[in-house]
TILUM-803995 format. One line per 5 residues: number of its first residue (from 1); their letters; for each residue x, y, z of N, C-alpha, C. Coordinates in steps of 0.001 Angstrom, whole numbers, plus 524288, in hexadecimal, padded with zeros to 5 digits. Layout:
NUM> a> X/Y/Z/X/Y/Z/X/Y/Z; ...
END
This chain:
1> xxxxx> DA716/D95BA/45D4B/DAB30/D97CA/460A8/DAE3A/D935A/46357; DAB28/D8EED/463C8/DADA6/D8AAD/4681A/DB13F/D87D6/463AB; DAFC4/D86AF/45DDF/DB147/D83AD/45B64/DB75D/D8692/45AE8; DB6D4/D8C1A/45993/DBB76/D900A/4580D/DBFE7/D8F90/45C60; DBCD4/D8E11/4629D/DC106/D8E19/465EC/DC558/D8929/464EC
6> xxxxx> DC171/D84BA/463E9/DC27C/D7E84/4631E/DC788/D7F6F/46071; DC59B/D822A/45BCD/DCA14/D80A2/4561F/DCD42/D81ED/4585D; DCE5F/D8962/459A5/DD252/D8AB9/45ABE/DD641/D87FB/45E0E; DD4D5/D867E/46276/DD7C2/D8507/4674C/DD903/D801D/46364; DD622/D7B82/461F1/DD976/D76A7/45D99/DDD20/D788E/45C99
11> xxxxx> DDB66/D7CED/456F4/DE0C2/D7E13/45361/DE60F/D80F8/45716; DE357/D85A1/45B6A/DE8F0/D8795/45F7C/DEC7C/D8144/460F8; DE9E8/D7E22/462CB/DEBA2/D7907/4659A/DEF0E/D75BD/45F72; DECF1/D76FC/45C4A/DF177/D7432/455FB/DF554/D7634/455E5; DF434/D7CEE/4561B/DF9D5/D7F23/45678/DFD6A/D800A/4591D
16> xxxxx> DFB0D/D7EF7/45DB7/DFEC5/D7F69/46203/E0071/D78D8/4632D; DFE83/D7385/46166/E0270/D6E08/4614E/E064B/D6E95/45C44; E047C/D720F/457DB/E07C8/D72D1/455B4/E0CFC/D74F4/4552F; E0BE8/D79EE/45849/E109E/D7D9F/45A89/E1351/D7889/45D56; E118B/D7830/46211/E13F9/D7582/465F3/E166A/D6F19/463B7
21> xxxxx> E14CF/D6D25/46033/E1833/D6955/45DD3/E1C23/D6A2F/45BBC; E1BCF/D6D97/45779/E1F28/D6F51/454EB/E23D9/D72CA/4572E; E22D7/D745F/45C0B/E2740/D7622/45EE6/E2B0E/D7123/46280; E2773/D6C82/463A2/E2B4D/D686E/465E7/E2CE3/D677C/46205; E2BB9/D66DE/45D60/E2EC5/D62A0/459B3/E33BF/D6563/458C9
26> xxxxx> E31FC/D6C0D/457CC/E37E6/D70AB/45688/E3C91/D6EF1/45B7B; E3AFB/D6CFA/45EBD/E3DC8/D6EF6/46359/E4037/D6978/4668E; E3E9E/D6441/4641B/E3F45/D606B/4648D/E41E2/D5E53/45EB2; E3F63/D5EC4/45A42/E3F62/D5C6A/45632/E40ED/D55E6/45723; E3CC9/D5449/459C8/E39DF/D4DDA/45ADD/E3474/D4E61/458BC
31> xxxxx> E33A5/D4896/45317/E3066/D4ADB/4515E/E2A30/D4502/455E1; E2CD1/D4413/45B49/E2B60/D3FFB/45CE9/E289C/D4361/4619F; E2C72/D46D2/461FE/E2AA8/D4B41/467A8/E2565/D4FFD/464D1; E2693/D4D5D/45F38/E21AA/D54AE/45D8B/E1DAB/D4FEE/45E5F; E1D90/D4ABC/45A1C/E18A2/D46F5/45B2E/E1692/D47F2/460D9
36> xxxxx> E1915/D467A/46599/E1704/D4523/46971/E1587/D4BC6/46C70; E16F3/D4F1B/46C6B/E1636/D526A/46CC8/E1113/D55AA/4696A; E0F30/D5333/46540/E0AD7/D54A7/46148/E0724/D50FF/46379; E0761/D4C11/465B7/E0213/D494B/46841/E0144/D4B11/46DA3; E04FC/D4CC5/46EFC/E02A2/D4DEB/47599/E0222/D52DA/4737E
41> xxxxx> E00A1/D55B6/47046/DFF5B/D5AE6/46F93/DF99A/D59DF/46C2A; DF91E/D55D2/46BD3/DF467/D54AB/46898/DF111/D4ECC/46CFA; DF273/D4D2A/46FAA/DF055/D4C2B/474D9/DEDE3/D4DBF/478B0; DF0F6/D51BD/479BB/DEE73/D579C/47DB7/DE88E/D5842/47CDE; DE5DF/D5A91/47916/DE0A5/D5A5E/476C3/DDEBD/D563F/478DF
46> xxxxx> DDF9B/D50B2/47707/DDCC3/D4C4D/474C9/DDE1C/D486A/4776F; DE236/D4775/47B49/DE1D3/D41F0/47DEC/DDDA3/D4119/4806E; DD966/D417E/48313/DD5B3/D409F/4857F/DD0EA/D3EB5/480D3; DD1CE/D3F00/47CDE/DCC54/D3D51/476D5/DD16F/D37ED/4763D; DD623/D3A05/47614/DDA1C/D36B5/47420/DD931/D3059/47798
51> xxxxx> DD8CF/D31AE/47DB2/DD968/D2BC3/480F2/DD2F9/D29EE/482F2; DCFB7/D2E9C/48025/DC966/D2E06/483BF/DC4B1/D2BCC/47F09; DC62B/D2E1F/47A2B/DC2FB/D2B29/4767B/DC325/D24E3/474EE; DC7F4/D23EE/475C6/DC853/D1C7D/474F3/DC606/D1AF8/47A16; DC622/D1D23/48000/DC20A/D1A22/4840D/DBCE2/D1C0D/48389
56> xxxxx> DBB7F/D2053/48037/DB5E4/D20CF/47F8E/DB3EF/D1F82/47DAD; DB60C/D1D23/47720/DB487/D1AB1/472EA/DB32F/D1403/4772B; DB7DF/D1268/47908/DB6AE/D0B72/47BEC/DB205/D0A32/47FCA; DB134/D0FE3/480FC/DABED/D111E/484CB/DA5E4/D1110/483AF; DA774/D14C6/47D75/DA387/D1469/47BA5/DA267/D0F8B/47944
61> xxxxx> DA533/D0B17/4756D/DA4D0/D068B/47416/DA40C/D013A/4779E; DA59D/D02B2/47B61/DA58A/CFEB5/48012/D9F96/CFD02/48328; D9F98/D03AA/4847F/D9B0F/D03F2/48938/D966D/D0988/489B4; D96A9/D0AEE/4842D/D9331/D10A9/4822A/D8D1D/D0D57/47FB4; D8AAB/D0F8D/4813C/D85F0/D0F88/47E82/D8082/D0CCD/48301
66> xxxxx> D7C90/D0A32/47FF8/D786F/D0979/482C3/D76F4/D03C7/48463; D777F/D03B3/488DF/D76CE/CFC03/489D5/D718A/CFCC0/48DD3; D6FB6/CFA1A/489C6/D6910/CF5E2/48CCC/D6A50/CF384/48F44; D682B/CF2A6/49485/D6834/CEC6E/49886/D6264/CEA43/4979B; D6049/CEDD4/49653/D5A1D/CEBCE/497E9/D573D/CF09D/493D2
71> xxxxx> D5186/CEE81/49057/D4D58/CF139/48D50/D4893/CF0F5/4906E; D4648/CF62D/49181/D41B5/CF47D/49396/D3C5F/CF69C/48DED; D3860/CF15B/48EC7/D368E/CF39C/48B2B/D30B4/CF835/48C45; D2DF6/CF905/4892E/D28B5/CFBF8/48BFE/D2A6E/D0029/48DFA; D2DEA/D037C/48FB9/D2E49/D07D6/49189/D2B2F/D0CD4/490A1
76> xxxxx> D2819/D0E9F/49476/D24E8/D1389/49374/D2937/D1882/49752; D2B58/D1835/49B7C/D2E5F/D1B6B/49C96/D323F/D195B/4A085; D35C0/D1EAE/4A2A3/D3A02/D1C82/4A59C/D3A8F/D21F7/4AA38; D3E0A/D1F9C/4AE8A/D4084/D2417/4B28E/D447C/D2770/4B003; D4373/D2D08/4B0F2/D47D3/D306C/4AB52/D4ADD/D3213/4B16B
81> xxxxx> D4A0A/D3202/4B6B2/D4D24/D3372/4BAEA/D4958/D38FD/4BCCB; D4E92/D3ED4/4BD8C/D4A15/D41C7/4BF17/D4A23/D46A3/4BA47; D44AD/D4817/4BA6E/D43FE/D4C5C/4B6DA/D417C/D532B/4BA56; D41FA/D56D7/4BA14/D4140/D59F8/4BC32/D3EC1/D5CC4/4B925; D3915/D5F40/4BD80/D35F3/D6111/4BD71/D35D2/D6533/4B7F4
86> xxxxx> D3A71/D6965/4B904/D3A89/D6D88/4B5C0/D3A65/D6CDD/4B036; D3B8E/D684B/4AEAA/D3C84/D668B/4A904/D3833/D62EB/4A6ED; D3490/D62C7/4AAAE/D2F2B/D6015/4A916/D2DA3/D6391/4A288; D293D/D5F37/49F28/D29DD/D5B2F/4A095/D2F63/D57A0/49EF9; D2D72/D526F/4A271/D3212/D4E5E/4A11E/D2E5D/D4A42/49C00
91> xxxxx> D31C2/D4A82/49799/D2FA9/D4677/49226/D31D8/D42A0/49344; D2E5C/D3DDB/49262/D2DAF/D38B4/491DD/D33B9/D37D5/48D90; D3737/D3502/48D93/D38EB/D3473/489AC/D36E8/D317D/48419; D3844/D33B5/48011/D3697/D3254/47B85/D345B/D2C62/47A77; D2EB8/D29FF/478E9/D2E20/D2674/47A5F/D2C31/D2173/47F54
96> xxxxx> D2F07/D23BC/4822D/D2C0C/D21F8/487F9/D26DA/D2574/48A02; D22F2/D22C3/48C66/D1F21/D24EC/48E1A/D20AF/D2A17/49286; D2241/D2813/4965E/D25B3/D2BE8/49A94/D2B32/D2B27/49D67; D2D1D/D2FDE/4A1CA/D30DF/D2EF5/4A3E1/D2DDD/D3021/4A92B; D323E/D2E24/4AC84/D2F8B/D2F05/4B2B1/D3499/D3127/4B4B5
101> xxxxx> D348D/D34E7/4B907/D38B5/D3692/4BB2A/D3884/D3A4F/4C057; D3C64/D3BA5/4C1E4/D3BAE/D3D0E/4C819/D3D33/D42CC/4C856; D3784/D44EB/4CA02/D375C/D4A5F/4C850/D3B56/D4E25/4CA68; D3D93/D5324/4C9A3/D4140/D57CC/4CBE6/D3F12/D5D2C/4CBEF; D4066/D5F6E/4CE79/D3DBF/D6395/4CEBC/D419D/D680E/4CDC7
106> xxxxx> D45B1/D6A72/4CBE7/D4832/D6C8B/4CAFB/D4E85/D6963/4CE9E; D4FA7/D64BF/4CC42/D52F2/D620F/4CD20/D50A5/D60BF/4D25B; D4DC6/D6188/4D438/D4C55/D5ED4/4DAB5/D47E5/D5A15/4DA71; D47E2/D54C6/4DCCD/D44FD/D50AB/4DB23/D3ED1/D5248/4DEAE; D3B30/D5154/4DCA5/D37F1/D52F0/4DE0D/D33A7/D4E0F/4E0FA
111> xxxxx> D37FD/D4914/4E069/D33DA/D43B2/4E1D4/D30B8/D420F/4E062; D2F18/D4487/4DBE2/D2B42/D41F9/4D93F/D2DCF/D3E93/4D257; D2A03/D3C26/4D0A1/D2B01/D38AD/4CBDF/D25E4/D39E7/4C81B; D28D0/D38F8/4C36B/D25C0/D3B55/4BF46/D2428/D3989/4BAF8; D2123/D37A6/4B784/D20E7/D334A/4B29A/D1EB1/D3A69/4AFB1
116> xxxxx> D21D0/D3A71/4AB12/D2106/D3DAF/4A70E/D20C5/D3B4D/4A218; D199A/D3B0B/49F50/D1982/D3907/499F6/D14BB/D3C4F/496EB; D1543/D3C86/491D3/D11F6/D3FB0/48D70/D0E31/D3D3B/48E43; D09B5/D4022/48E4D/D0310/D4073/48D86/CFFEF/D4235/4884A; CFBD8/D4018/4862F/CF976/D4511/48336/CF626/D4781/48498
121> xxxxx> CF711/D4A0A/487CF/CF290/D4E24/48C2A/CF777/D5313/48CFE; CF530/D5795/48DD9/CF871/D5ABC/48FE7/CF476/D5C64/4945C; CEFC9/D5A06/49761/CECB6/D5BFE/49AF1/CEC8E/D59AA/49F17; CF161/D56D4/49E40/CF016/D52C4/4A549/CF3C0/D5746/4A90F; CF1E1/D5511/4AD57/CF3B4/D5818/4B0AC/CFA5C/D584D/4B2C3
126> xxxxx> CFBE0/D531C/4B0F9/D01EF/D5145/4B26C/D042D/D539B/4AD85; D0324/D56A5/4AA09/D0575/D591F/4A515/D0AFF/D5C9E/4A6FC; D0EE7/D5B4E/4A464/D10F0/D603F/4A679/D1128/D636F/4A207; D1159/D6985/4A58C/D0F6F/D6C11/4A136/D1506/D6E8D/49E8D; D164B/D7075/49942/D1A20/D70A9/49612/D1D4D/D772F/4980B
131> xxxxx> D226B/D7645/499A3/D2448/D7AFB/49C2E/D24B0/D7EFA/49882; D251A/D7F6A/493EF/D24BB/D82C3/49009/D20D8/D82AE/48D67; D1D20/D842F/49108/D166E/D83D2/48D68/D1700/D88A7/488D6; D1AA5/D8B96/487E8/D1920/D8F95/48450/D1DF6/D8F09/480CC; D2093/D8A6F/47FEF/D24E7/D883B/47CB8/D2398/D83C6/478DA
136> xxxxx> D2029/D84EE/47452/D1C16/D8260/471F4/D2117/D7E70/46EBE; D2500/D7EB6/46D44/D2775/D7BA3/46BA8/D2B0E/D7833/46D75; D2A0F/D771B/473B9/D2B44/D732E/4778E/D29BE/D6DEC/47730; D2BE5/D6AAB/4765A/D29A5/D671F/47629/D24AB/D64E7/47A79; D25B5/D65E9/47ECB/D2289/D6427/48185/D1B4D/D68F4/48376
141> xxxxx> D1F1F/D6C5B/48262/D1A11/D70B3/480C5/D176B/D6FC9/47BAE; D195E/D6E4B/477AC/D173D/D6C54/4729C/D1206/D6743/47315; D1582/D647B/47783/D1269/D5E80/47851/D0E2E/D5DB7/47C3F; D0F38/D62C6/47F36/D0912/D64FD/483CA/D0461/D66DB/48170; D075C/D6A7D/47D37/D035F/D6DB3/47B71/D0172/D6A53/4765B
146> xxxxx> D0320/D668F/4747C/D0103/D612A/4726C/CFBDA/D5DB7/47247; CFC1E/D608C/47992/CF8EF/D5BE8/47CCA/CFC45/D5792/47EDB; D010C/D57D0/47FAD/D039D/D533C/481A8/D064F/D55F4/4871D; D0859/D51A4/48CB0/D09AD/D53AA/48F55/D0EF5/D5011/492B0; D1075/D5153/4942F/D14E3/D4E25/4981C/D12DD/D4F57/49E79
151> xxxxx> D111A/D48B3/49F2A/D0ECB/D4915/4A388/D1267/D47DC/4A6A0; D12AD/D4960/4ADB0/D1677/D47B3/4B0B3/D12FF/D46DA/4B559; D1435/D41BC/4B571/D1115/D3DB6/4B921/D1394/D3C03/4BD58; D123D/D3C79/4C471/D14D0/D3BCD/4C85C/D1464/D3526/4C867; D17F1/D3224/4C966/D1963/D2D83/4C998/D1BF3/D2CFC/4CE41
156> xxxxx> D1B5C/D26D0/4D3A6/D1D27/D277A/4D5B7/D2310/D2393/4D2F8; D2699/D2297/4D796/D2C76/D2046/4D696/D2AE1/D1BBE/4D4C1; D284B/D1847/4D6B4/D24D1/D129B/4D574/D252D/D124F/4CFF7; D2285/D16EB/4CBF0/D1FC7/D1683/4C878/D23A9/D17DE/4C36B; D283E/D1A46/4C4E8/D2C7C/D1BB2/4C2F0/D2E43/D1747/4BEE6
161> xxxxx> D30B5/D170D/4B8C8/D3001/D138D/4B5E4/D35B0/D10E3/4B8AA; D357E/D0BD4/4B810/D3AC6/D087C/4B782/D3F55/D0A46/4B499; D40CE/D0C5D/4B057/D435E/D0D48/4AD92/D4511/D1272/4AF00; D493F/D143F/4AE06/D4D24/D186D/4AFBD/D51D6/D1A32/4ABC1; D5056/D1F7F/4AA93/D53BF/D2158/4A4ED/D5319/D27EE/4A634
166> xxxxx> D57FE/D25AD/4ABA2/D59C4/D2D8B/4ADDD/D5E15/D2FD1/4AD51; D5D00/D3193/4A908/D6342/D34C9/4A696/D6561/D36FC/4AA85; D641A/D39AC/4AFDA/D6778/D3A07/4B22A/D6AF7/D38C2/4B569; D6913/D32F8/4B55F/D6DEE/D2EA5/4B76F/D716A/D2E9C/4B522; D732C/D2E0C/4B14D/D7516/D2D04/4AD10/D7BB2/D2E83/4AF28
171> xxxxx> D7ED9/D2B43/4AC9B/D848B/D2A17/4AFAF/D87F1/D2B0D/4AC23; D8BB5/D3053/4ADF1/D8E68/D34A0/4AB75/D93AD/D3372/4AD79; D989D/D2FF3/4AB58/D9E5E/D318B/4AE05/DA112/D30E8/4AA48; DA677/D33BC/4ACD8/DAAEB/D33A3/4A98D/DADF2/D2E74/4A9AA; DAD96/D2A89/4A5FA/DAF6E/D257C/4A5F4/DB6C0/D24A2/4A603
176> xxxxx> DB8A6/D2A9B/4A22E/DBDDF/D2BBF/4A0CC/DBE84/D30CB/4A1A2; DBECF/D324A/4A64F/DBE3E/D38F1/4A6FF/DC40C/D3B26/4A499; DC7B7/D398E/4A3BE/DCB59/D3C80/4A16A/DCC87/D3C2C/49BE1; DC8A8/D392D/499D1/DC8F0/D3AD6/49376/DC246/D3D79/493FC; DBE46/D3DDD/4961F/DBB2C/D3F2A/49671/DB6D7/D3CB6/49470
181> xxxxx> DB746/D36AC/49697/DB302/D3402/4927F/DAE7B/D31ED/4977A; DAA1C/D3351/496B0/DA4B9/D326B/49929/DA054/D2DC8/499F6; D9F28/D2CF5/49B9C/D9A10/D2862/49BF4/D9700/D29B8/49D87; D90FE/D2914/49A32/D8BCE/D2B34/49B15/D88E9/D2616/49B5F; D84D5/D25AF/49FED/D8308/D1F17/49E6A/D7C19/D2332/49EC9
186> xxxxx> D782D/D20B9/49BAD/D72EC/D2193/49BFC/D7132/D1BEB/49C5E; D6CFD/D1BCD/4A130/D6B98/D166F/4A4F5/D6544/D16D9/4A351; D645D/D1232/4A273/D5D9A/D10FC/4A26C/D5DA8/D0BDF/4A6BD; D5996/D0D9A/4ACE3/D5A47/D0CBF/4AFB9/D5525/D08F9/4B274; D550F/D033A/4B327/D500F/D0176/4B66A/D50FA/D026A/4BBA5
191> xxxxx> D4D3C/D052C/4BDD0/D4E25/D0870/4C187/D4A7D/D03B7/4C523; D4837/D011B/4C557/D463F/CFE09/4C8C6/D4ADB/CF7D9/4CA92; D4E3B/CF86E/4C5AD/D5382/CF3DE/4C744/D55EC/CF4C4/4C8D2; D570C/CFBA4/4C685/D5C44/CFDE7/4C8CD/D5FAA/CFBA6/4C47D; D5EAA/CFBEA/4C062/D61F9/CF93A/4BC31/D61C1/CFC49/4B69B
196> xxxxx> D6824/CFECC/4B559/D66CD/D0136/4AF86/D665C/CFC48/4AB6D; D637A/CFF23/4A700/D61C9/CFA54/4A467/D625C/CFC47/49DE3; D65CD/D0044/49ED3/D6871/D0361/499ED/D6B5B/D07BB/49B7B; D6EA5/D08F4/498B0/D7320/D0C38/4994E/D75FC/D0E83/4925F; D77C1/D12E6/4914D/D79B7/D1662/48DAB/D7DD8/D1943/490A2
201> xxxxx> D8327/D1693/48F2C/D8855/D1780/49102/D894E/D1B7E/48A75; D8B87/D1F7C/48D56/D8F5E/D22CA/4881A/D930D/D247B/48BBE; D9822/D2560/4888C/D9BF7/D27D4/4898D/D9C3F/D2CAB/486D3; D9FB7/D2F28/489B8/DA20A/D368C/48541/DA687/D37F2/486B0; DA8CA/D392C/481AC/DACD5/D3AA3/48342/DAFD0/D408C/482FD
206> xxxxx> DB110/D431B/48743/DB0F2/D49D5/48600/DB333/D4ADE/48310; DB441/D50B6/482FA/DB7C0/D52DB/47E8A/DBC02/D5265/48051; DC05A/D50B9/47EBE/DC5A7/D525A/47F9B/DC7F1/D5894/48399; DCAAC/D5665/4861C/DCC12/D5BEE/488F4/DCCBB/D60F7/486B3; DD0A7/D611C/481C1/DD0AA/D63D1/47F8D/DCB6A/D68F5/47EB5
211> xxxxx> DCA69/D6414/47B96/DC2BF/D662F/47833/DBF08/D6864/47E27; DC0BF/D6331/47F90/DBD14/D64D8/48595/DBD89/D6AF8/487A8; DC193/D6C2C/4879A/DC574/D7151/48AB4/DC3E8/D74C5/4875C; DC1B0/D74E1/4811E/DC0F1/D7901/47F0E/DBC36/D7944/47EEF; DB7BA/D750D/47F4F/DB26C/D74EA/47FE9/DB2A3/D77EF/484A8
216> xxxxx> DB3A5/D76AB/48965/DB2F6/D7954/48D34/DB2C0/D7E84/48EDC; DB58E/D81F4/48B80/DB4D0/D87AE/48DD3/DB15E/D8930/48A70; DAF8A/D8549/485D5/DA930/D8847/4846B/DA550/D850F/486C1; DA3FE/D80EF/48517/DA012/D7D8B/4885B/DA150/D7902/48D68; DA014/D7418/48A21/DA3DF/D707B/48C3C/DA6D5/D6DFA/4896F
221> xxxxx> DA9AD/D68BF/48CB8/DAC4C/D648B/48A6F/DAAC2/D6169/48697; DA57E/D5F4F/4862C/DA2F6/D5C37/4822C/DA51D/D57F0/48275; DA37D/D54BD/47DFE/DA524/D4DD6/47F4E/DA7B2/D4DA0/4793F; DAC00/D4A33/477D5/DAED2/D4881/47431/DAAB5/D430E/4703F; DA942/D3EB2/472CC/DA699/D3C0C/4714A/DA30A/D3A20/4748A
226> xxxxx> D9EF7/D35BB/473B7/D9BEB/D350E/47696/D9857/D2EF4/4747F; D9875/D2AE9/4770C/D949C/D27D1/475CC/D905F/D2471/4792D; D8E08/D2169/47847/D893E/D1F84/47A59/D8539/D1BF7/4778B; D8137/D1AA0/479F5/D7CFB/D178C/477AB/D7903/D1AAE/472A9; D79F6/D18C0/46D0F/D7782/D1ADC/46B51/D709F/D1A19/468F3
231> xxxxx> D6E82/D15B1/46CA2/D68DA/D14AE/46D98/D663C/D16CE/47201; D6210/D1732/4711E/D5EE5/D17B5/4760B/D5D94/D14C6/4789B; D6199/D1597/47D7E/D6279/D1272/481F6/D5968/D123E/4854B; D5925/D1650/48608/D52F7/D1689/48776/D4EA8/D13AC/48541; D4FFF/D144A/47F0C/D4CF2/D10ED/47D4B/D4D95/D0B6B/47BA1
236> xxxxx> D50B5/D0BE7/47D17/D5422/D07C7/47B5A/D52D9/D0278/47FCC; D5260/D0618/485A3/D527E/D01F2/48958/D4E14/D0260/48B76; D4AE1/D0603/48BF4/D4392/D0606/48E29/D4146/D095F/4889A; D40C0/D02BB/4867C/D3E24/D03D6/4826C/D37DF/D06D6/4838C; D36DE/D091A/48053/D321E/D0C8D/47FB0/D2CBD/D0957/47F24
241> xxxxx> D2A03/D0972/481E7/D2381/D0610/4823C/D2235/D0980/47D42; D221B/D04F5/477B9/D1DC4/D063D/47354/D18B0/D0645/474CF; D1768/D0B85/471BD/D128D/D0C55/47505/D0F8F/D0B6E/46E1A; D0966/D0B18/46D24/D0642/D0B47/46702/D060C/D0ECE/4668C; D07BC/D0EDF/46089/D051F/D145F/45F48/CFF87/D160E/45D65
246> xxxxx> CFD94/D1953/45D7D/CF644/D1948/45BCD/CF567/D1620/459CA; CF7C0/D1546/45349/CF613/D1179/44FAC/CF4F0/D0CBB/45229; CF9FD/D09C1/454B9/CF8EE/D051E/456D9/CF599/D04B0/45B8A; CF312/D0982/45DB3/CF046/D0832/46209/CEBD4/D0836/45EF4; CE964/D0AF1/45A3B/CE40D/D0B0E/45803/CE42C/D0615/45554
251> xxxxx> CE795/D0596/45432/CE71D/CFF77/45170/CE702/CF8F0/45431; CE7D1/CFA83/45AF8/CE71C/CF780/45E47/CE1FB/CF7FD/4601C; CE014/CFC59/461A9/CDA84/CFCD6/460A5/CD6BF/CFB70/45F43; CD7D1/CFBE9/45915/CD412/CF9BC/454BE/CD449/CF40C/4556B; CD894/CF18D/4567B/CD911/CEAC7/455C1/CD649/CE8E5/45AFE
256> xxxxx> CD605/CECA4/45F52/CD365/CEA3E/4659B/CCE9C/CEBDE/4649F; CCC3D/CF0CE/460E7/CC634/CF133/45E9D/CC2E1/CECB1/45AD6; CC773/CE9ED/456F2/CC6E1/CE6AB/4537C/CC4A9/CE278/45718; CC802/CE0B6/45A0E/CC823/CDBEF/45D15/CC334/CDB90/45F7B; CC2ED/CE0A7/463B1/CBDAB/CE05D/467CD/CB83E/CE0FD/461A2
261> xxxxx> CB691/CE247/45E25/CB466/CE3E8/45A86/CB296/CDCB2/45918; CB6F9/CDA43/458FD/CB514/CD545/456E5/CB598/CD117/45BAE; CB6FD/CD34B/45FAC/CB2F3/CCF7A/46514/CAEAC/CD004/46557; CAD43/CD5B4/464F5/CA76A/CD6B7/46497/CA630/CD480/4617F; CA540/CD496/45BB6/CA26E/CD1AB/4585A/CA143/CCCD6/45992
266> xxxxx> CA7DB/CC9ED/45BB0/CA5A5/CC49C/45DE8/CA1A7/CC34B/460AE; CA43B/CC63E/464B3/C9EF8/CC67F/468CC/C988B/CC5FB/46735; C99CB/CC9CF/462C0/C92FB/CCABA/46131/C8F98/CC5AF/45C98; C95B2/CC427/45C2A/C9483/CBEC1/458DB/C926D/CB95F/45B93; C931F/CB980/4613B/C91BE/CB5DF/4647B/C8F2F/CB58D/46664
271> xxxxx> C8D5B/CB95A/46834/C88D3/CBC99/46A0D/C839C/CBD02/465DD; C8556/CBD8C/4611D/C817D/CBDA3/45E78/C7E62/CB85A/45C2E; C81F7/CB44E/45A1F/C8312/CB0DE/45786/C8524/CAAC3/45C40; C8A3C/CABD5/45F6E/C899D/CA85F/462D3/C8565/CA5E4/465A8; C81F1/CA92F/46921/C7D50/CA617/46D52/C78F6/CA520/46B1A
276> xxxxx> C778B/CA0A1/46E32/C7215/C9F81/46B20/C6FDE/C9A94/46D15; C6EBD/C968B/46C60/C6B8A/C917D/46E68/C6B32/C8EE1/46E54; C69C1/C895C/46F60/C6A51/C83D2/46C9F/C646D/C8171/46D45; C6138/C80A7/46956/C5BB5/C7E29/468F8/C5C99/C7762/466B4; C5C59/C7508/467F4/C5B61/C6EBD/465F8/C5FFF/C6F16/460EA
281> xxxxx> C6536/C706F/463BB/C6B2E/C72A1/4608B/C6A4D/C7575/45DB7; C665D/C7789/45C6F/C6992/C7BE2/45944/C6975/C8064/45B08; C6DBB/C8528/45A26/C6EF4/C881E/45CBF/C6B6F/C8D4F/458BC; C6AFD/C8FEF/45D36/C678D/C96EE/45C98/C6ACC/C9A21/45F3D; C6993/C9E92/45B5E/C6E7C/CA2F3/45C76/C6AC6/CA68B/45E64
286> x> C6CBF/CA9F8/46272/C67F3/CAF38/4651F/C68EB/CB1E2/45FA1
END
């Protein structure tokens, strides 16, 4: 239905620069007055994509995407800002051990701080328990009833990680508000310097007024183009603490069993064979 409105109103808008040209040119017969009269009739639509895509395109080439100041390495987690109660639990992001964050209680701060990370227990007592216990194809109901759990652990401010990656800081303006072009910056933050130490600048650029004006009485405006950093700025800049996997921990194992296995022997070689006596030089072994 939305697409049917689109066309129509296009093709009404062809026939009616058409009419309307073709009547200056009858009524003038200047074939300099129909030209200029056919671009500002074909302007109307489109000057705003026409003067806003060449400063969005220089924006995006200039000063779009993801700049490192600083890698930290070892990272097990970070400050995600605040998370609220109702939407417990809060997941560790992919890879990192946990997140820590400052609890809400139905948008109200509740003063307390929180470290949320996966267990393989679902019986400790800090478990939280899965809000759709009878929604077996939840992920996180899937991963309780597993035996696995998302624990949420009171932490005081002290204990809170250094690192800071809170989407809802995150810095939203109109750089060119009359062609409608935007700046989004996402900040990875050392919160003990007070210093960002990564940043993911994108720009967007809306729809044209036109388009905009017809998006609008069904949904919205929407965006025309859009660019940005296409790495992962997160992982990119608090790198992830490699952790072993079984294999290499059984096989570290075996080599610290090997080792202690043939101290002992030594041992028993010196002990057995080392002590002993000296009679008129010559030596006796116990």
């Amino acid at each position: 239905m939305i697409g049917i409105l689109f066309f129509g109103v296009i093709i009404g808008y062809i026939f009616l620069v058409k009419f309307a040209v073709t009547k200056i040119y009858e009524y003038t017969g200047e074939k300099i007055v129909r030209n200029i009269a056919l671009a500002i009739f074909l302007l109307i639509p489109t000057w705003d994509i026409i003067i806003g895509y060449p400063i969005y395109k220089v924006l995006c080439w200039t000063n779009a995407g993801v700049h490192i100041y600083k890698t930290v390495d070892d990272v097990e987690g970070f400050y995600v800002g605040k998370r609220d109660s109702k939407f417990e639990p809060h997941e560790p992001y992919e890879g990192y051990k946990y997140i820590d964050y400052k609890e809400m209680n139905h948008y109200k701060p509740t003063g307390k701080y929180y470290r949320s990370y996966w267990i393989n227990s679902n019986t400790s007592k800090d478990c939280v328990k899965p809000r759709y216990p009878d929604s077996p194809n939840r992920k996180y109901t899937k991963a309780f009833k597993s035996g696995k759990c998302i624990v949420k652990k009171e932490i005081s401010v002290s204990e809170l990680s250094q690192w800071e990656y809170d989407l809802s800081k995150n810095i939203n303006k109109n750089v060119v508000p009359i062609v409608g072009i935007s700046m989004y910056i996402v900040v990875i933050k050392d919160k003990i310097n007070n210093k960002i130490i990564a940043k993911n600048i994108s720009y967007r650029l809306s729809n044209n007024w036109f388009l905009g004006f017809l998006r609008n009485i069904t949904i919205s405006k929407g965006k025309w183009a859009s660019c940005g950093g296409k790495k992962s700025m997160l992982n990119e800049t608090l790198k992830i603490k490699k952790r072993k996997d079984k294999m290499a921990m059984i096989k570290e194992y075996l080599d610290y069993a090997e080792l202690a296995q043939a101290s002992y022997v030594d041992g028993l070689k010196v002990g057995m064979f080392g002590s002993g006596y000296v009679v008129d030089g010559k030596k006796y072994f116990c």
